[in-house]
C-alpha positions in Angstrom: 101.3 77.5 121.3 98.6 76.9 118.7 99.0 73.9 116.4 97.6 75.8 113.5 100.6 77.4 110.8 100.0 79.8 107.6 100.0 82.7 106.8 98.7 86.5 108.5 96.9 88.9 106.6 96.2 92.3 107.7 93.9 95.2 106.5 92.6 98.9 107.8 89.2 99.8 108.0 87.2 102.7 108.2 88.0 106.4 108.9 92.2 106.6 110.4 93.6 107.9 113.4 97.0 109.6 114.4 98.0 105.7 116.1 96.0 103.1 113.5 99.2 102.6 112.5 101.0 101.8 115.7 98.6 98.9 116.0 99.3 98.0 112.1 103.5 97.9 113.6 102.6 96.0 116.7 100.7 92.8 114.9 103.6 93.3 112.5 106.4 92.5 114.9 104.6 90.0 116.7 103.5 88.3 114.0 107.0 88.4 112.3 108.4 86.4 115.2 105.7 84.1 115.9 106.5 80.6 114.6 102.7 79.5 114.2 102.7 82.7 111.6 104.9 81.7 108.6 104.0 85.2 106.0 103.0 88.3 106.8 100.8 90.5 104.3 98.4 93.5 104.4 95.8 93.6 102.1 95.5 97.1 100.4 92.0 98.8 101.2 90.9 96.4 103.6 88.2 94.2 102.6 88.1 95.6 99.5 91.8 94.5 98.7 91.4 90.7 99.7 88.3 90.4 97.3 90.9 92.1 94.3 93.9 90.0 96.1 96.0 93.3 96.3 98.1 91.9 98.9 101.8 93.1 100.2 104.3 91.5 101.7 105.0 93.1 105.4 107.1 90.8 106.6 109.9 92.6 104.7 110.1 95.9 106.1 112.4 97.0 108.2 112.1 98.1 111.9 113.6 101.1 111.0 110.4 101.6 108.5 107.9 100.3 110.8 108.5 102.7 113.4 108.5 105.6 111.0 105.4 104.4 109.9 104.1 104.0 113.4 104.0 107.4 114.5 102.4 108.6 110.8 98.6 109.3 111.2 96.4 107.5 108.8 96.2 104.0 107.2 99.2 103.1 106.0 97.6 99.9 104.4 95.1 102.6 103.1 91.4 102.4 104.1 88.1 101.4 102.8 84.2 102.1 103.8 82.8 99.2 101.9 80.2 96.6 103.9 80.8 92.9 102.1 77.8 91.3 100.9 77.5 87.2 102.5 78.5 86.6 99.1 81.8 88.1 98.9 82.5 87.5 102.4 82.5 84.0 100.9 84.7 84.9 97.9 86.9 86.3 100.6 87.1 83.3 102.7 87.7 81.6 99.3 90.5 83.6 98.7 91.4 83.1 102.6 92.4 79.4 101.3 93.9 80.1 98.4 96.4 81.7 100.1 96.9 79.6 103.2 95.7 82.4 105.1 94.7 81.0 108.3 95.3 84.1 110.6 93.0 87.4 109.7 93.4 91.1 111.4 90.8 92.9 110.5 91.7 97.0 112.5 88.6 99.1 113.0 85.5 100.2 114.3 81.9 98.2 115.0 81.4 97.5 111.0 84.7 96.4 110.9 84.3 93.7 113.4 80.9 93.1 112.3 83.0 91.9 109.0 84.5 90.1 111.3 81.6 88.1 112.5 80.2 87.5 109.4 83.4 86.1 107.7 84.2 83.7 111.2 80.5 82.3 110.7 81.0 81.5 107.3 84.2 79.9 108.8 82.7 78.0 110.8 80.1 76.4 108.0 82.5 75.6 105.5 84.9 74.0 108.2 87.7 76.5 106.9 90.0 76.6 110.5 91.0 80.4 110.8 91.8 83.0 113.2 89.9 86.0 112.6 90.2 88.9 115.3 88.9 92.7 115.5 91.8 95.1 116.1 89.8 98.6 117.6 90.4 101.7 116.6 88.2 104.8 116.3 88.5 108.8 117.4 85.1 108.1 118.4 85.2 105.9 121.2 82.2 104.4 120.9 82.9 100.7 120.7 81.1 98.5 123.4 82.8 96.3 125.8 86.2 98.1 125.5 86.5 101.1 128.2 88.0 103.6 125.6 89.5 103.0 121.8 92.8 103.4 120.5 92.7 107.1 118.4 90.4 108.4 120.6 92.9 109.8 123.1 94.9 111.2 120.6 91.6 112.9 118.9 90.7 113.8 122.2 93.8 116.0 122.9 93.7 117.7 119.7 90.2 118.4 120.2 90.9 120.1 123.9 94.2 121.9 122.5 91.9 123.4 119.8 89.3 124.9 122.0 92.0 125.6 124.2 93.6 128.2 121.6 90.0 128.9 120.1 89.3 130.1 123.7 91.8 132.5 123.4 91.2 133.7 120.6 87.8 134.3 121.4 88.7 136.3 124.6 91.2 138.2 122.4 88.2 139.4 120.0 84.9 138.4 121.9 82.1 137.0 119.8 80.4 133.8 119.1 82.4 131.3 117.9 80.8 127.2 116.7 83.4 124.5 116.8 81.9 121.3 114.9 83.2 118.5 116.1 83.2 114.9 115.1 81.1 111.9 116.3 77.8 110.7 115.0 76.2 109.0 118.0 77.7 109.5 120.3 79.6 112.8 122.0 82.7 111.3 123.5 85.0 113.2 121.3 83.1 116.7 121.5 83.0 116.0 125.4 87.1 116.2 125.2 86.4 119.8 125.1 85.7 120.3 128.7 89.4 119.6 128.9 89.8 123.5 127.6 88.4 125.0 131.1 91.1 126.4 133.3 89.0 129.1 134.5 85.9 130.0 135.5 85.0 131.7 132.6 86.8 129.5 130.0 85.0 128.0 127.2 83.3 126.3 125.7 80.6 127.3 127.2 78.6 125.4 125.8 78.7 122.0 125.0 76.6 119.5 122.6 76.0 116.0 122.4 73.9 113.7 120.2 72.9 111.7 123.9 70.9 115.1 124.2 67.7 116.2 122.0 68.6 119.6 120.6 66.1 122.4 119.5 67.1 125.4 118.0 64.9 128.1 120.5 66.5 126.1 123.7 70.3 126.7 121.5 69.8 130.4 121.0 68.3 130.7 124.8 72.1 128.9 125.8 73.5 131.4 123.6 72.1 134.4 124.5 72.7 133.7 127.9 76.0 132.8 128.0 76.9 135.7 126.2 75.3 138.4 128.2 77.0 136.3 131.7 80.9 136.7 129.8 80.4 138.9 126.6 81.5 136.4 124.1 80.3 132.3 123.9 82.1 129.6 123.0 80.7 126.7 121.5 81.4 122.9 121.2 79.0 120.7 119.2 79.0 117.5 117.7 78.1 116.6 114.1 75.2 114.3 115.1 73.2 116.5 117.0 69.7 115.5 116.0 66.2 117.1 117.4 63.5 115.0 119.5 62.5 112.8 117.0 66.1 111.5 115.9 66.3 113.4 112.5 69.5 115.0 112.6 69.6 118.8 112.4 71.4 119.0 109.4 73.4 116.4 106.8 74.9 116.8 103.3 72.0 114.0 102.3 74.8 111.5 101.0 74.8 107.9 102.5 77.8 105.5 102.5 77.8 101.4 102.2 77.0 101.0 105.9 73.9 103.0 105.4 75.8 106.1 107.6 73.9 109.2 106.6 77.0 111.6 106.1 77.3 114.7 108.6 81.0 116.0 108.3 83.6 116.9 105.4 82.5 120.2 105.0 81.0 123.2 107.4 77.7 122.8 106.2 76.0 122.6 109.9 78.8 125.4 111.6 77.2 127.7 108.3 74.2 126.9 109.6 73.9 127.5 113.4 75.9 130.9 113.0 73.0 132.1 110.4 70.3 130.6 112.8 72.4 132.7 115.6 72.5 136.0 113.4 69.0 135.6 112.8 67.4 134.9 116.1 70.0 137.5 118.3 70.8 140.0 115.8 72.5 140.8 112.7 75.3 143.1 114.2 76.8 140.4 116.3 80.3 138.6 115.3 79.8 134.8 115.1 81.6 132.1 113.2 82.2 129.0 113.0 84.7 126.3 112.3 84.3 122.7 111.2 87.3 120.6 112.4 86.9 118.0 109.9 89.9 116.0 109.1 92.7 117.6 111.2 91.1 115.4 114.8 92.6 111.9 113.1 95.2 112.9 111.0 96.9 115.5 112.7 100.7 114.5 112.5 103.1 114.7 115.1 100.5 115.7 117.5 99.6 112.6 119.7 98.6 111.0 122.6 101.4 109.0 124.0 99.3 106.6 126.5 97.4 106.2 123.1 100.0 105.3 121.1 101.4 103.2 123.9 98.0 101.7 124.2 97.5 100.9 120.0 100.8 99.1 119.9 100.3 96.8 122.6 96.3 95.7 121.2 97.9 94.6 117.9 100.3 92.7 119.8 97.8 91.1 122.2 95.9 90.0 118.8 98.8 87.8 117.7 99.1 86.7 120.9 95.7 85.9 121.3 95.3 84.6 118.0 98.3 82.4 118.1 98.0 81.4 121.8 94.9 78.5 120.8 92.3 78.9 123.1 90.7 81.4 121.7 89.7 81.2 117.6 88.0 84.6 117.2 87.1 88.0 118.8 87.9 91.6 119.2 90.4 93.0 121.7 89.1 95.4 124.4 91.1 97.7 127.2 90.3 97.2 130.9 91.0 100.2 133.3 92.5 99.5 136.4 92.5 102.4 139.2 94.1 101.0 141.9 97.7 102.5 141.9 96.9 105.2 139.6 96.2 104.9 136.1 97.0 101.6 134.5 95.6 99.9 131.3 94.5 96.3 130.8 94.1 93.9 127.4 91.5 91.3 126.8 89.4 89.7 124.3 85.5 89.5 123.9 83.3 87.8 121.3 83.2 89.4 117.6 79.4 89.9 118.3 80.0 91.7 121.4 81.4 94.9 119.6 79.9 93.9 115.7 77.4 96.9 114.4 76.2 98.3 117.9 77.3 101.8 119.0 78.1 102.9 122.6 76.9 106.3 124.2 78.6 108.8 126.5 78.0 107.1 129.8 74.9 109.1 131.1 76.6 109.8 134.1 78.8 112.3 132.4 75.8 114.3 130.7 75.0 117.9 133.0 71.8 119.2 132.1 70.9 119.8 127.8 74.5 121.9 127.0 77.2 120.9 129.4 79.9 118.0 130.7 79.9 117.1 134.1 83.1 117.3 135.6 83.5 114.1 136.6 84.4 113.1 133.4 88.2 114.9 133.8 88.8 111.7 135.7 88.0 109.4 132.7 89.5 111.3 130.1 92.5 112.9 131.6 95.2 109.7 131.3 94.4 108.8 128.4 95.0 112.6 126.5 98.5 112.5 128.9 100.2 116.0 129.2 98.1 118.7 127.9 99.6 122.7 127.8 98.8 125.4 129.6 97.4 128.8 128.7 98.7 132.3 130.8 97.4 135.0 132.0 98.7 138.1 133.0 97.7 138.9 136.1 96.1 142.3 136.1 93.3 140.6 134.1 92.2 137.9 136.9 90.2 135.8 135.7 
């Protein structure tokens, strides 16, 4: 048991998921009964809310509360997309002492735990003793070290079940339907889509990733062919598809503290693929296109329960970690083990292991310029859990 006593502060970072908060519950109770922790607060707006001091106290909630809060999407603590300057990191660290705060869990993605970093190195040069650790979470998944990250089975399955029904729908009244999905670099999330194939000529597809340079001629060649092969074309595409030179195909032009051009929150690049599809194949064909926005983090009641399983039990590790001595800093990861099945693993890696960089869709599970390769079902399957089913009557075949 670590030597070191005071007090746990808490904060949310970055864009939620449907299970942020299930990690939020899980450093809560094991915090709350940890005898190195002696008070347990979240600061409002994550970083943001330690510089103002907008702190609350979490140690008086009631289970009953903390589990209704655990299975609530979003950020219970509320949020915050702000990148601390070295000099309020110190202002924070400041504040840190004021409050005999001497455990810090900071739950997000790669600029959260670069906060991380940067806060545990001025730690370490004022010779303030603190535990600082990196809770992940992001629908992304694209967080290094870790094998996958808490939201993103949850996003995943709402992204399949969407295509799943948009499949349908698209049989029902054939056309050419654009689903815009998130993920910035990298196309873990938009790959989830495969998941929709049950038959052979199930959509999407088509599907896009940014790990794949995209031209508009090669997209309307994709098009046109999958749509004279099944008479209608579904497809899946990611927000941060960007041409051979990097440049993305299209943004709203804002930019946010991290320096993150922005690409989603509205259906600005959907708009403009279906025009770019009415103008190169014809005017008389029936294409839309949806943007799915919001809805993949913050879809309530709609889940992953491996994920949820999953985001508890890294926000108990933390405390556990934190509290357990050896180990004064870091981020927590999840192993996979495939022995018997299916079966998770928790862990802890250096802050500047997962701080800033990004992590691609393993090449390995690219097929060709517009597709998935199947083999990554086997990756993605436990961590969605039980998916439905769609019918067909049987006259129609396939």
């Amino acid at each position: 048991m670590s030597s070191l006593k005071g007090n746990a502060l808490i904060g949310q970072s970055g864009g939620p998921t449907c299970v942020i908060n299930q990690s939020l519950v899980g450093l809560i109770q094991e915090a709350v009964g940890s005898d190195a922790i002696q008070g347990v607060y979240g600061a409002r707006h994550g970083i943001a809310g330690v510089l103002a001091e907008d702190f609350i106290d979490l140690g008086r909630e009631t289970n009953e509360t903390l589990e209704k809060v655990a299975v609530t999407p979003c950020a219970a603590l509320r949020s915050v997309r702000k990148k601390p300057t070295r000099e309020e990191c110190e202002q924070a660290l400041a504040i840190f002492q004021k409050h005999d705060i001497r455990y810090f869990f900071y739950i997000g993605g790669n600029d959260s735990a670069e906060t991380a970093h940067i806060l545990n190195e001025i730690a370490v040069e004022i010779g303030y003793e603190v535990r600082l650790f990196h809770v992940p979470k992001t629908i992304d998944n694209d967080l290094r070290v870790t094998d996958h990250c808490p939201g993103y089975g949850s996003a995943a399955k709402f992204v399949a079940s969407a295509f799943m029904g948009d499949n349908q729908d698209n049989r029902s009244l054939p056309g050419i339907k654009i689903d815009v999905v998130m993920g910035r670099h990298a196309g873990w999330l938009t790959a989830a889509s495969l998941l929709a194939r049950e038959h052979e000529d199930d959509g999407p597809h088509l599907i896009y990733v940014p790990e794949v340079d995209f031209t508009i001629p090669e997209f309307l060649a994709d098009v046109d062919r999958m749509y004279t092969k099944h008479g209608r074309c579904l497809v899946a595409v990611s927000e941060g598809i960007h041409g051979p030179g990097g440049e993305p195909i299209f943004t709203t032009g804002e930019v946010d503290s991290h320096g993150n051009v922005q690409l989603s929150g509205s259906g600005a690049l959907g708009d403009f693929l279906a025009a770019k599809v009415k103008d190169g194949l014809g005017e008389g064909l029936r294409v839309r296109a949806d943007t799915f926005g919001y809805l993949q983090r913050s879809f309530a009641g709609y889940y992953s329960e491996v994920d949820a399983a999953e985001a508890r039990e890294v926000g108990r590790t933390a405390v556990r970690v934190a509290t357990g001595g050896e180990t004064p800093h870091g981020s927590i990861y999840i192993g996979r083990e495939t022995a018997n099945g299916y079966e998770a693993t928790f862990n802890v890696t250096e802050l500047k292991n997962v701080a800033k960089e990004t992590r691609d869709l393993d090449e390995g599970f690219l097929k060709g310029t517009c597709d998935i390769d199947p083999s990554f079902l086997d990756y993605v399957r436990p961590l969605v859990g039980n998916m439905p089913t769609a019918g067909r009557l049987s006259d129609f075949g396939i």
